[in-house]
C-alpha angles and dihedrals in degrees: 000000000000133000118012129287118209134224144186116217119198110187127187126197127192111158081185086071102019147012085214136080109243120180144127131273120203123199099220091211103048094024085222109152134195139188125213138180114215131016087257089070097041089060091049095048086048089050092041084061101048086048094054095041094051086050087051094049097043085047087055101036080048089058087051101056087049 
């Protein structure tokens, strides 16, 4: 994956309702946002997203070469 992609990361934190962090994450350039409930599924939904770009990227540098 090339270049840098930004985000912008809420978190809430009420220990009243949860010992965990919850909160939404928001890809600027897309606007696609998501909401998560631990950190855990904060990390999977990241690396979701680098998967998918680096599959983006190989598909159109694929097309390239052809």
């Amino acid at each position: 994956m090339q270049g840098h992609e930004t985000f912008i990361l809420t978190i809430f934190h009420d220990p009243a309702r949860s010992s965990d962090p919850r909160g939404r994450l928001r890809h600027v350039t897309s606007g696609q946002e998501i909401t998560f409930v631990d950190l855990n599924e904060l990390v999977r939904l990241l690396r979701q997203f680098v998967i998918k770009k680096v599959e983006q990227e190989e598909g159109e540098n694929n097309e390239t070469q052809a």
